[in-house]
Each structure stands twice: as structure tokens, then as C-alpha cells.
Backbone as numpy.savetxt, mean C-alpha at the origin, in Angstrom:
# Nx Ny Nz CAx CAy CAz Cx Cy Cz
-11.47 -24.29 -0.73 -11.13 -23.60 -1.97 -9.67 -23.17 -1.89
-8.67 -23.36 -3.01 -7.51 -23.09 -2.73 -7.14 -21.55 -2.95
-6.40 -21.35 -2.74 -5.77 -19.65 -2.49 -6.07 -18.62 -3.86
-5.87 -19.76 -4.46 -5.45 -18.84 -6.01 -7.08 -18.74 -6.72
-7.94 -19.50 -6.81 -9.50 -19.98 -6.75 -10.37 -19.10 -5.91
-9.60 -18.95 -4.68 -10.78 -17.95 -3.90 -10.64 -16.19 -4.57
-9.55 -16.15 -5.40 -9.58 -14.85 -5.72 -9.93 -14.23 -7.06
-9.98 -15.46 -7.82 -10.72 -15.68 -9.37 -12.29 -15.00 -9.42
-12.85 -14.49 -10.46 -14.39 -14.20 -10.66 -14.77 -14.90 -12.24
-15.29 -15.97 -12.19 -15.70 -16.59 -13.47 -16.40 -15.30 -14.02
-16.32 -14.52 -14.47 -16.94 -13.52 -15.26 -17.92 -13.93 -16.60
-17.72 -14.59 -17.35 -18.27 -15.25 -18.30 -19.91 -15.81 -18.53
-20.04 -16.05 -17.17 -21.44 -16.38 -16.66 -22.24 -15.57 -16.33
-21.64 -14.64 -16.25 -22.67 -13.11 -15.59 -23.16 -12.10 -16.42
-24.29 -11.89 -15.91 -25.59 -10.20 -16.43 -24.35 -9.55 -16.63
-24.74 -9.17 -17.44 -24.39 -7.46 -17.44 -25.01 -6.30 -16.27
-24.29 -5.78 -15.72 -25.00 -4.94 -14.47 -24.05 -5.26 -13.38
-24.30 -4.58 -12.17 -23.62 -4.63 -10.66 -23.46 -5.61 -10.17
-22.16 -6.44 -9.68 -21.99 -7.69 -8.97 -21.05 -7.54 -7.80
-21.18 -7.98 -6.63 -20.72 -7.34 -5.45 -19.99 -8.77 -4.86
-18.54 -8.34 -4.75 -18.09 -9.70 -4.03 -16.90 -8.98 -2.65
-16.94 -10.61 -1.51 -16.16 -9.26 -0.51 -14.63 -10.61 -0.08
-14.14 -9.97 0.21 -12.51 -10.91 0.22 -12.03 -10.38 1.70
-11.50 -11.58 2.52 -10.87 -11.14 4.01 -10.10 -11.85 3.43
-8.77 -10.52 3.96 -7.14 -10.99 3.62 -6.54 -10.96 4.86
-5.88 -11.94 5.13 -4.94 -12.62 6.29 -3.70 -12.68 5.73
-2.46 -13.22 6.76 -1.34 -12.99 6.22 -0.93 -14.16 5.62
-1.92 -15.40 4.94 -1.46 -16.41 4.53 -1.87 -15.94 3.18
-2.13 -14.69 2.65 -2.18 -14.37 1.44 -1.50 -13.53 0.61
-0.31 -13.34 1.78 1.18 -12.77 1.31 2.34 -13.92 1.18
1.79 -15.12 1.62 3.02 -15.74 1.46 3.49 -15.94 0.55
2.36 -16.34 -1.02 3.52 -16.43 -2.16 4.00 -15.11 -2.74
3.84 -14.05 -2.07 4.26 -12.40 -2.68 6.07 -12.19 -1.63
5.58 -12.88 -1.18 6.88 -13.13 -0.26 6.88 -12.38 1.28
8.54 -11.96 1.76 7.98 -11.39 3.51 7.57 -10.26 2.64
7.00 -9.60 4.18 6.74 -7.89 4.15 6.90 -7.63 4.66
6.93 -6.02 4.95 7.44 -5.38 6.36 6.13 -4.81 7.17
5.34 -5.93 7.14 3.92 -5.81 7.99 3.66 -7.32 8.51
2.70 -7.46 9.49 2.55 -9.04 9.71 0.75 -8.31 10.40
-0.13 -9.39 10.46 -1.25 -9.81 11.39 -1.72 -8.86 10.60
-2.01 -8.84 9.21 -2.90 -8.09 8.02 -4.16 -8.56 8.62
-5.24 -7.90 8.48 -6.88 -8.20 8.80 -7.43 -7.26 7.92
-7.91 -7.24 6.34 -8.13 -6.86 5.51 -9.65 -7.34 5.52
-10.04 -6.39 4.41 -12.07 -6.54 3.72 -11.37 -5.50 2.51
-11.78 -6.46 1.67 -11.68 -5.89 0.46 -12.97 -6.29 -0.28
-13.84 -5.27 -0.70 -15.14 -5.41 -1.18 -14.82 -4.88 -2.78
-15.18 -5.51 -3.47 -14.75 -5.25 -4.87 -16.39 -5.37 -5.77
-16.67 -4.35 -6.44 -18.17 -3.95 -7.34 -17.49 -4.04 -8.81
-17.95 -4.89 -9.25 -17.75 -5.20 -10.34 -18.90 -4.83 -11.58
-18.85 -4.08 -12.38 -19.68 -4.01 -13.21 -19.37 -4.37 -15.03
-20.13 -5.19 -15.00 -19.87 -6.10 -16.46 -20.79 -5.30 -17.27
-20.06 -4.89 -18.30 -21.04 -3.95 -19.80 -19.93 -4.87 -20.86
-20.89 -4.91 -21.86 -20.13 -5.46 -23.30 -18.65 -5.36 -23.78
-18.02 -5.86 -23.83 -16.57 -5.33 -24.09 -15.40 -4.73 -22.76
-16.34 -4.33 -21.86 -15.46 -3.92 -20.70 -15.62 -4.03 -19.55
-15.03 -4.00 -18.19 -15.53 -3.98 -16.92 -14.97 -2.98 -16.24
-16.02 -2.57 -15.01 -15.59 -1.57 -14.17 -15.45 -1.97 -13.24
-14.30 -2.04 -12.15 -14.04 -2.30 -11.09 -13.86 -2.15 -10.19
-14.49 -1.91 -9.11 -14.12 -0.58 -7.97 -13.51 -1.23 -6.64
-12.60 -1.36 -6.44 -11.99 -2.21 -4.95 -11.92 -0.92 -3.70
-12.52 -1.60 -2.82 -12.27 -0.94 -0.99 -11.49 -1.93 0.30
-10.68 -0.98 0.37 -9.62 -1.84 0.65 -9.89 -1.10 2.35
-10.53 -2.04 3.49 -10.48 -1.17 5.41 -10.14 -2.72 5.77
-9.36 -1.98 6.89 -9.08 -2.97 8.04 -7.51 -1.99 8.41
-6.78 -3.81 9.05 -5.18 -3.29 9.77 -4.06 -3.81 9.47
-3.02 -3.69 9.72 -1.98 -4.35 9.59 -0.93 -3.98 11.22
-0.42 -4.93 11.39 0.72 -4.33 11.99 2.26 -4.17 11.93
2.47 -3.16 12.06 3.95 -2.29 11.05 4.44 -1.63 12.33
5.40 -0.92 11.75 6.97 -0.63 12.97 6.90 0.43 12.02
7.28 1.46 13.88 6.86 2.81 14.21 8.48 3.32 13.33
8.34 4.28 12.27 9.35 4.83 11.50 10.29 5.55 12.90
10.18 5.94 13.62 10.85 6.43 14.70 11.28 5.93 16.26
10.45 5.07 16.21 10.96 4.64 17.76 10.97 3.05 17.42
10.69 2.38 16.21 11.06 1.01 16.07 10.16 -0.41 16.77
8.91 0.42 17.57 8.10 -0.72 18.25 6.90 -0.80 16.70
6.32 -2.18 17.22 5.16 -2.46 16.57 4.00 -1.50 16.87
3.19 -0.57 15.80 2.51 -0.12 15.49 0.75 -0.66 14.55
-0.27 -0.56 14.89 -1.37 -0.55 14.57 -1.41 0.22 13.42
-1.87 0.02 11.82 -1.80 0.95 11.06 -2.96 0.39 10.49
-3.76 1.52 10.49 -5.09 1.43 9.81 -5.19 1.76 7.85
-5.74 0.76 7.37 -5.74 0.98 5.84 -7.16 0.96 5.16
-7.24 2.02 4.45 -8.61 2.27 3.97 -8.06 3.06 2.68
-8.49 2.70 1.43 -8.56 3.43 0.29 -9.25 2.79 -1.15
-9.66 3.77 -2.03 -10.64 3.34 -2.93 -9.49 2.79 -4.18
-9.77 2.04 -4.93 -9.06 2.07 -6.25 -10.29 1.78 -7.27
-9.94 2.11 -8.68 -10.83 1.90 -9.80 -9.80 1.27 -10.67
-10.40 0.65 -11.86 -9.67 -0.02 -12.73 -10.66 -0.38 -13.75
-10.12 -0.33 -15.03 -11.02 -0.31 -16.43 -10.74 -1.94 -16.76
-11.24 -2.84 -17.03 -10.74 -3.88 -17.60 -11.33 -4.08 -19.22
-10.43 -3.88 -20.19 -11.08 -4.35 -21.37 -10.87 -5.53 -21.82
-11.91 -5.85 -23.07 -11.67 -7.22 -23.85 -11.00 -6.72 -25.20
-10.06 -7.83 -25.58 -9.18 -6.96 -27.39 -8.84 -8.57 -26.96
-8.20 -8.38 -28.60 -7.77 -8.90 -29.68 -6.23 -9.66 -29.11
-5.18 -8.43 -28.66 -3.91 -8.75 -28.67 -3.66 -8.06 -26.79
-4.41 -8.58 -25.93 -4.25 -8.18 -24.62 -2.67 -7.65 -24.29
-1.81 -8.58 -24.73 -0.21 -8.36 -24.21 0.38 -6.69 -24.50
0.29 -6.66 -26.27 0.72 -5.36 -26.66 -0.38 -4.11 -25.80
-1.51 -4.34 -25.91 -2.39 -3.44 -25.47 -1.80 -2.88 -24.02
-1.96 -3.64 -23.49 -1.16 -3.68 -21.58 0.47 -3.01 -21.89
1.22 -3.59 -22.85 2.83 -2.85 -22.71 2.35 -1.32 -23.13
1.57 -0.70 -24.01 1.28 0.48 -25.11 0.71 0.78 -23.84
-0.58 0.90 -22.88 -1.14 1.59 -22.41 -0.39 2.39 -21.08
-0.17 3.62 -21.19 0.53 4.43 -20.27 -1.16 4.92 -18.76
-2.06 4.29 -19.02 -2.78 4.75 -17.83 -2.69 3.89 -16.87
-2.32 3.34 -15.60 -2.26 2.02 -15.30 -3.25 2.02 -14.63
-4.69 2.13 -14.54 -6.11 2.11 -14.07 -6.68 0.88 -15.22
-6.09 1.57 -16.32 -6.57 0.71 -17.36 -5.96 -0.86 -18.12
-6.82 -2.10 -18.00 -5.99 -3.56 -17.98 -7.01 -4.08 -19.06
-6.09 -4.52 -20.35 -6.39 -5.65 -20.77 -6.28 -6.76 -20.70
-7.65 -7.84 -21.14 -7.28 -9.12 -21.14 -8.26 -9.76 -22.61
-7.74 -11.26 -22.54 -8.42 -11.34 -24.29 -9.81 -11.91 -24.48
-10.31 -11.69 -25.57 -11.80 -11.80 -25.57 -11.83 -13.38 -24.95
-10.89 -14.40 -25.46 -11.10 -15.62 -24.78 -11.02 -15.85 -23.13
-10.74 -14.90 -22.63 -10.58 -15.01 -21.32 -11.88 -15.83 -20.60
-12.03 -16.23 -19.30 -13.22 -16.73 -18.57 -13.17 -16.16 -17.47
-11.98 -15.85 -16.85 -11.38 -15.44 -15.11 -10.84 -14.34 -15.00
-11.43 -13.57 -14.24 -10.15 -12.21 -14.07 -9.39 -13.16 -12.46
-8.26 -12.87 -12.75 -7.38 -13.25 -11.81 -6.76 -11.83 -10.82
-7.81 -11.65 -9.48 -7.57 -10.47 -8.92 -6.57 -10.65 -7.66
-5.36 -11.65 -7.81 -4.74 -11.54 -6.39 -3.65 -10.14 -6.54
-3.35 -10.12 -8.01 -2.42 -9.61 -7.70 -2.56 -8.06 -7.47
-3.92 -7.69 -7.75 -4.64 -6.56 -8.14 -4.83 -6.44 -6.63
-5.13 -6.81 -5.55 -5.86 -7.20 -4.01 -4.52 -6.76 -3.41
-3.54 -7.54 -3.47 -2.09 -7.25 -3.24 -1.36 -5.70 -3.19
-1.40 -5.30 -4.68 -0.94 -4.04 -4.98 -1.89 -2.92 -4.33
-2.93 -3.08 -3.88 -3.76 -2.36 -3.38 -4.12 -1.94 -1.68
-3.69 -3.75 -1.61 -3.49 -3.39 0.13 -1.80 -2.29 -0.07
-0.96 -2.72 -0.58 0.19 -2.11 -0.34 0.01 -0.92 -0.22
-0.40 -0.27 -1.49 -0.34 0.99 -1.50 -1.72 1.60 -0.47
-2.18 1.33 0.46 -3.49 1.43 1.40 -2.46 1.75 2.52
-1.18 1.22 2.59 -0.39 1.16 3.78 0.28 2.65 3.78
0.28 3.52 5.08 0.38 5.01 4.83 2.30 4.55 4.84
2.76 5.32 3.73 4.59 5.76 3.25 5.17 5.74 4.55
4.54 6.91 5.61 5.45 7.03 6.61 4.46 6.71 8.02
5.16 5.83 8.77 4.45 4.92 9.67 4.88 5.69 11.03
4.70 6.44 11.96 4.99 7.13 13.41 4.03 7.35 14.28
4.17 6.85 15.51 3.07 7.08 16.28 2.52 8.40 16.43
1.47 8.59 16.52 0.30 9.88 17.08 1.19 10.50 17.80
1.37 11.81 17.74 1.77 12.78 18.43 1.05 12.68 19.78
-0.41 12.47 19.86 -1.03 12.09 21.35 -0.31 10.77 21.90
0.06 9.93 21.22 0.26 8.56 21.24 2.37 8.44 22.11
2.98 9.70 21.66 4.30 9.83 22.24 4.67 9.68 23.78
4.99 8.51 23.79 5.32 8.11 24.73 4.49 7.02 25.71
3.43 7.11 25.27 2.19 6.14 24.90 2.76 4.82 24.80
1.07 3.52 24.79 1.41 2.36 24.68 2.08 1.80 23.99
2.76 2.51 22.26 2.86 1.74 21.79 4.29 2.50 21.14
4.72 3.60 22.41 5.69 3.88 21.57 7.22 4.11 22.71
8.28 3.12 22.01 9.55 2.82 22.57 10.11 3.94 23.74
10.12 4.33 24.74 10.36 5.33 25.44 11.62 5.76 25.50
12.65 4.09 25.41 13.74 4.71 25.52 14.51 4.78 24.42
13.76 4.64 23.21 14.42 5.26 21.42 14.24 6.53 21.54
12.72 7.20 22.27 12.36 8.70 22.07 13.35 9.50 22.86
13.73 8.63 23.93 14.96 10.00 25.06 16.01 9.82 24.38
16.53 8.74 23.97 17.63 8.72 23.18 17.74 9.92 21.85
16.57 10.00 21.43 16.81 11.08 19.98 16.74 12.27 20.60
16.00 12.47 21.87 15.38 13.71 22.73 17.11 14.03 22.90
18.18 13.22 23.50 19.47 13.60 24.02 20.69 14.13 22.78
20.34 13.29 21.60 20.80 13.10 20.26 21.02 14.87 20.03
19.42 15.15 19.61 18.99 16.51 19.37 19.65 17.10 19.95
19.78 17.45 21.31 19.49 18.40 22.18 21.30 18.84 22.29
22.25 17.20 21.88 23.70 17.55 22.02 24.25 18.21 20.77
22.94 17.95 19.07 23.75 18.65 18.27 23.37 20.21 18.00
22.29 20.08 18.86 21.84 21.79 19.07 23.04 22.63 19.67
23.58 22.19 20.92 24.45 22.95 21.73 26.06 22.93 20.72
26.40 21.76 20.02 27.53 21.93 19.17 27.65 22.82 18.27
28.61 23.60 17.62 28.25 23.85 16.15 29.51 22.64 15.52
28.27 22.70 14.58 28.77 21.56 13.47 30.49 22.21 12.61
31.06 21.02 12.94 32.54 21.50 12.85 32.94 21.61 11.44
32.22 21.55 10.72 32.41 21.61 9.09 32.23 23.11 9.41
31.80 23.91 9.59 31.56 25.33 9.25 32.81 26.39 9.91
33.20 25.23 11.28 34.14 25.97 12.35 35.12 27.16 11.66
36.05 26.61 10.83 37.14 27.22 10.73 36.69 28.94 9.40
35.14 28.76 8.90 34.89 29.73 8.01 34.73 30.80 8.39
34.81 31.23 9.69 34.47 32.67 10.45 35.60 33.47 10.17
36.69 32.91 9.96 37.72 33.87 9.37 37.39 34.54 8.25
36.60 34.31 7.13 37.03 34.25 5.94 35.46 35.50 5.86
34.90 35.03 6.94 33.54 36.39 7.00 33.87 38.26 6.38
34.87 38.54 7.24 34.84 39.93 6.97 35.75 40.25 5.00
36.48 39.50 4.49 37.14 39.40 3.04 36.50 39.48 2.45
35.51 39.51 2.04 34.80 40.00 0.74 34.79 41.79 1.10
34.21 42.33 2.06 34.20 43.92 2.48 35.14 44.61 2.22
């Protein structure tokens, strides 16, 4: 089944009621989204789909890993991703305007002629945002397997020389302390 096919749901054919489908994402399903600043993705994305007349409910669970680089010491990091998303899908008339006008972005039109919801890009935006903003090893984890030892002494020395300085922008204002009194 090709890439773009395995992520399609012929919708058209189906009850009305609960339909349960589950998707493992690898990193050959970022390639046409382009690089990222993650590699060796191992995703389960279980997506509940519920078809009622006119609309669908969609509930995506996005667990598994990726591996990403430690915001602070620069080694490869284990980052665990787990989060829920929902999404309204309706059927109309004029899908395009509906989608530019609608300010909720949970909520997606598409047109009554439709047959396929096309969920890569929906799978995509979801692992992303599953990926935690700021990536740093465990405070238990410092200095640990997986974290650069000699980036951490380096900032440990960094610190410790601009503690003992005072910052020379301020130097010359001690004069100017007692003039207002």
C-alpha cells in the first residue's frame, strides 16, 4: 500500500457509529514533510472515528518516541510523546470558504462530495506538537548516559566566571549612586 493510501479512511462506506483504526509512524513518513529536528520516530497513533450524519468526530492518540537533542548539552536524547487531539470534521456546500472563515482550528471542513478524509497531514501536525517545546535531560539523568559531560562543565565554568565578574556595563555607574541625595 503506498504512503499516501495507508493514511486515507474511505469514509463513505461506513455505519454510522465508532470505527477504530491504528497507524505506526516511522521516519519514512516524514520524508515528504521534509528534514526534522528528530530522527528514529516510533509512533502509534490510534485514531476513533465516529461517523453521525453530516459530521465526524475524531479523536487521535498520539504514544511512542522520537529521538531529539538535549536543548543543553547537545547529545541525542529519548523523548517520549503522548497526547490526545480532537477534531470536528464537517460536510457543506463550499468546504474552502468554510475552512478560511472558521477561527476554531479543531474544527475542518470538507465537501459533501468527498469519499476520503486524507489524515497525513493531520498525523503529522500532531506528532509535532506531541514533541515537548523544550527538550533537556532529567535532572536525575545530569551527567548520566545520555548527557554530554563535557558541554555541562563547560557551562558549570561559564557560570561560575560570570558570577565572580561584575558585568562591565554597570562598572562605571557607582559614581553617579550618591547624586540624586
Amino acid at each position: 500500500m503506498s504512503q499516501r493510501r495507508e493514511f486515507e479512511i474511505a469514509f463513505v462506506g461506513l455505519k454510522p457509529g465508532l470505527h477504530h483504526y491504528e497507524y505506526k509512524v516511522d521516519d519514512k513518513f516524514f520524508v515528504s514533510f521534509g528534514k526534522q529536528d528528530f530522527s528514529n520516530c516510533d509512533a502509534q497513533v490510534r485514531l476513533t472515528l465516529e461517523k453521525n450524519t453530516g459530521f465526524m468526530q475524531l479523536k487521535f492518540d498520539v504514544d511512542g518516541s522520537v529521538q531529539g537533542i538535549c536543548d543543553k548539552c547537545g547529545n541525542p536524547l529519548p523523548v517520549q510523546l503522548w497526547d490526545e487531539f480532537s477534531l470536528l470534521v464537517k460536510m457543506v456546500e463550499d468546504p474552502d470558504t468554510m475552512n478560511e472563515q472558521e477561527e476554531d482550528p479543531d474544527v475542518f471542513y470538507i465537501g459533501r462530495g468527498e469519499s476520503h478524509l486524507h489524515l497525513s497531514n493531520w498525523i503529522y501536525e500532531f506528532i509535532i506538537l506531541s514533541i515537548p517545546f523544550q527538550k533537556i535531560c532529567a535532572d536525575s539523568e545530569k551527567g548520566g548516559p545520555f548527557c554530554n559531560r563535557e558541554v555541562l562543565e563547560k557551562l558549570k565554568q561559564m557560570e561560575q566566571r560570570l558570577n565572580q565578574e561584575k558585568p562591565t556595563l554597570w562598572k562605571g555607574l557607582d559614581q553617579f549612586k550618591n547624586l540624586s541625595e
